[in-house]
N, C-alpha and C positions, 0 to 999 in steps of 0.2 A: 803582405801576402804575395806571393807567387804570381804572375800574370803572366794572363794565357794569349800569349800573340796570334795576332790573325792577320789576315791580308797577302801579299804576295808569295809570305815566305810557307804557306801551304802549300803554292803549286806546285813545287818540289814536289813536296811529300805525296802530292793526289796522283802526280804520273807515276809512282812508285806503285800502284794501284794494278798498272797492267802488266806488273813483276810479282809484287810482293802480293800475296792475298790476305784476305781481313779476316781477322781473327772471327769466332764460330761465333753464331745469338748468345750460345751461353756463357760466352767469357774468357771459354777457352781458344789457343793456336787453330787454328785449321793447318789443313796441312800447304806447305811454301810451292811455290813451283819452283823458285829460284832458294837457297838457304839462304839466312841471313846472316850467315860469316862471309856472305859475298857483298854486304851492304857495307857504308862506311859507319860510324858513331855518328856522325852527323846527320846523315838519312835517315837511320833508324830513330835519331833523337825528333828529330822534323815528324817522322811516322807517328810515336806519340803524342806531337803536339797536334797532329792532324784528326787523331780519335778522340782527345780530349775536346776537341773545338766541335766535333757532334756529337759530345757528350755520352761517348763510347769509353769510358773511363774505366770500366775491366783491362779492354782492351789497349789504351793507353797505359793503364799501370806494366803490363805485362812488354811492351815496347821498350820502355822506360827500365824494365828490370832485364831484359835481355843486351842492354847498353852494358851493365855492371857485369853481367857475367861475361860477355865476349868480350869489353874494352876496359878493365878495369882501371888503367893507367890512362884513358882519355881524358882530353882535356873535355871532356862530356860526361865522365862517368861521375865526377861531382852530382852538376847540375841534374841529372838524370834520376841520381838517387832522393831529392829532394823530392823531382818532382813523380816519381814512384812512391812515395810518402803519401803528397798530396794527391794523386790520382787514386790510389786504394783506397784513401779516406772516402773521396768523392764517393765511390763505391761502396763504401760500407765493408769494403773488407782493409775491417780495423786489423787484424791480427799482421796482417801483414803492412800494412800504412805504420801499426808502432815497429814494428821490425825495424821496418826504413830508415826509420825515424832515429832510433833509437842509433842505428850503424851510422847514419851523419854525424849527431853528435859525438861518436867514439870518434871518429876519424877525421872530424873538420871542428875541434868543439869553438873555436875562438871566430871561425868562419863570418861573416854577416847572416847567413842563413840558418845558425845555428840556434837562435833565441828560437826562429818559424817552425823548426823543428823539434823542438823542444814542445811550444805549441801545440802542432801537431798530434806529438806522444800524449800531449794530457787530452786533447779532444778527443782519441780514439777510446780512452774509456768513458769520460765525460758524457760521448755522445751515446753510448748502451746504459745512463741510467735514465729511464722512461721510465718507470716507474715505481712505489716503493717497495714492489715485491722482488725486485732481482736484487741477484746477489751482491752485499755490502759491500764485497771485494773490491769491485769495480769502482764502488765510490770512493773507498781509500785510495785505491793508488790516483783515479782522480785528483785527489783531495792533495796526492804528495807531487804527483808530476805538473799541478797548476801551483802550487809553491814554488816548486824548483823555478818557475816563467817569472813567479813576479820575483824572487830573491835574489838570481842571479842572474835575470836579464830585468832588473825594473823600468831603465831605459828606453824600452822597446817598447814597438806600437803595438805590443802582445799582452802587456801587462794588464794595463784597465778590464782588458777583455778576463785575463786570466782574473783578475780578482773579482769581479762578478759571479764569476761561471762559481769560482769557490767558495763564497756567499751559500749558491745556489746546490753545492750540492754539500757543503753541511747542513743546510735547513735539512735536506734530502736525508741524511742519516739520523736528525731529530725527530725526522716524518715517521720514519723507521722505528723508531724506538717507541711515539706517541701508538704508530699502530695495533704494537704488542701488547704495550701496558691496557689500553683499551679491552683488547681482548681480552686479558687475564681482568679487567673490571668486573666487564661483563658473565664472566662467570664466576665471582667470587671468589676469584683467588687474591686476596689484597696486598698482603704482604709482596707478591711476587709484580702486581701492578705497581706498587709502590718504588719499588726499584728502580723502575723503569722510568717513570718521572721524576724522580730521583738525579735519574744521570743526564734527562734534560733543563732540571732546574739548573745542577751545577755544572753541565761541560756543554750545556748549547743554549745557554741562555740569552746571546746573541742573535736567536733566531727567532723566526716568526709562530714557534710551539711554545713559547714559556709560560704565555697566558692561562694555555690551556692547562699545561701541566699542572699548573700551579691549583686550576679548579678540581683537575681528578684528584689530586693529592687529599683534598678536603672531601671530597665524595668516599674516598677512601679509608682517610681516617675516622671521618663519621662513621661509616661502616665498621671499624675496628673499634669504636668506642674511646678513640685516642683524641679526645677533645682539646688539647695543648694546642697540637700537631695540629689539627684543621683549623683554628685559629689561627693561628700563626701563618699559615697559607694563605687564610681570608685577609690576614693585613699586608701581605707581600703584595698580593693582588691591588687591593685599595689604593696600597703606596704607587706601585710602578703601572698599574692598566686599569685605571678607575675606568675610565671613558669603553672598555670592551665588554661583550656581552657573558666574558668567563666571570669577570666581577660580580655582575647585576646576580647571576644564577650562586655562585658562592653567598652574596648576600642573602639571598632567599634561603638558602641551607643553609643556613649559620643563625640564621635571628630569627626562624621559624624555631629550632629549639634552644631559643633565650645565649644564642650565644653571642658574644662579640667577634668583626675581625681585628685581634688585638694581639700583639704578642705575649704568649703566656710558656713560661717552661724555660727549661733549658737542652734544649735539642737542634740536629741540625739545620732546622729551621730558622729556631732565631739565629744565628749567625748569619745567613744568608738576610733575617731580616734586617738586622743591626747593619751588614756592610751594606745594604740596600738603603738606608736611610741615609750613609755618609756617602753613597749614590758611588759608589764600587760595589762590582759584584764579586765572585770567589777568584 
């Protein structure tokens, strides 16, 4: 990661203070008393590592991006765009942190800073999923710009990072799907509940929703009268998440009306349960 120096080589930057003025509360320029095509790349680069260090990181992105646009040929306009990457993140303003981000790797992609930026571009979405009501968008490209970190930089001290975070945000779109199907449970839509755990049995079975999935299914089918099919669920359960509490409740629905969890039918249950027993999933 990026490191933000301190120490002498601020005092530059701080006398520049009774030239240059500080950008406004809100993030924006104020206005110069002296312009800054009178500054050099270097000063101006020094000015953003000076706002950065009081954790004025609108304001340091914004030094940082005024490097690119005056000095684009400096031996600063590299480093500068990184670290305008990195300061807009700090800030939360992602939209422009992936910009940055995105313009490094076009322009430097073999760089050493290129994997951090790389990085970077998948944390700017990564970090707007809080919750599982926004939009799924977010979590795709998440999902493709922390692949692109671990597949073509595995190497890198980004990787690890990057493969957790992607763990975390496919649970993130199982959570999404468990939410919906829920819904349509709870009012009797089955069929359309069904679907829904459906597509976390077979595409995020990986994740920390399959248990569950696995019990709505049986709640579902019972409610359809699709006795096979709830079965066949109750033994999936038994096989792979005896020890969790979707089992115990499956159980109790199941053998409250004389059922087994057993595989019975030929549907796409059992085949999930079958590769489930030679302990491959789909």
């Amino acid at each position: 990661m990026i490191g933000i120096k301190t120490g002498a080589k601020f005092i530059g930057a701080a006398l520049l203070m009774a030239t240059l003025s500080a950008c406004g509360g809100d993030g924006g320029a104020a206005e110069q008393t002296v312009p800054l095509e009178s500054y050099t790349p270097q000063q101006i680069f020094e000015r953003g590592e000076f706002e950065l260090a009081r954790n004025r990181t609108k304001d340091a992105g914004y030094y940082f991006s005024e490097i690119e646009r005056l000095y684009p040929y400096s031996e600063f306009a590299k480093q500068a765009l990184i670290m305008q990457a990195f300061a807009n993140h700090q800030a939360k303003n992602y939209e422009e942190s992936r910009s940055a981000a995105q313009r490094y790797i076009d322009f430097y992609p073999t760089d050493e800073d290129a994997a951090y930026a790389q990085y970077l571009l998948a944390l700017s979405y990564y970090d707007q999923i809080d919750e599982v009501g926004r939009d799924q968008g977010l979590t795709y490209q998440a999902l493709q710009s922390l692949r692109t970190v671990i597949e073509v930089y595995p190497e890198s001290e980004y990787a690890n990072s990057a493969l957790l975070k992607f763990d975390l945000a496919f649970d993130h779109l199982a959570g999404k799907e468990m939410e919906v199907g829920r819904y349509y449970l709870r009012r009797g839509h089955y069929t359309s509940a069904i679907n829904r755990f459906r597509v976390v049995v077979e595409d995020f079975q990986t994740t920390s929703h399959t248990a569950e999935a696995l019990h709505r299914l049986v709640e579902a089918y019972l409610s359809l009268g699709l006795l096979d099919e709830a079965q066949t669920a109750g033994a999936i359960l038994g096989h792979n998440y005896q020890s969790t509490e979707w089992y115990e409740d499956s159980y109790r629905l199941l053998t409250a009306q004389g059922l087994k969890l057993k595989d019975r039918g030929n549907n796409w249950l059992s085949q999930v349960y079958r590769q489930s027993i030679k302990g491959r999933w789909l």
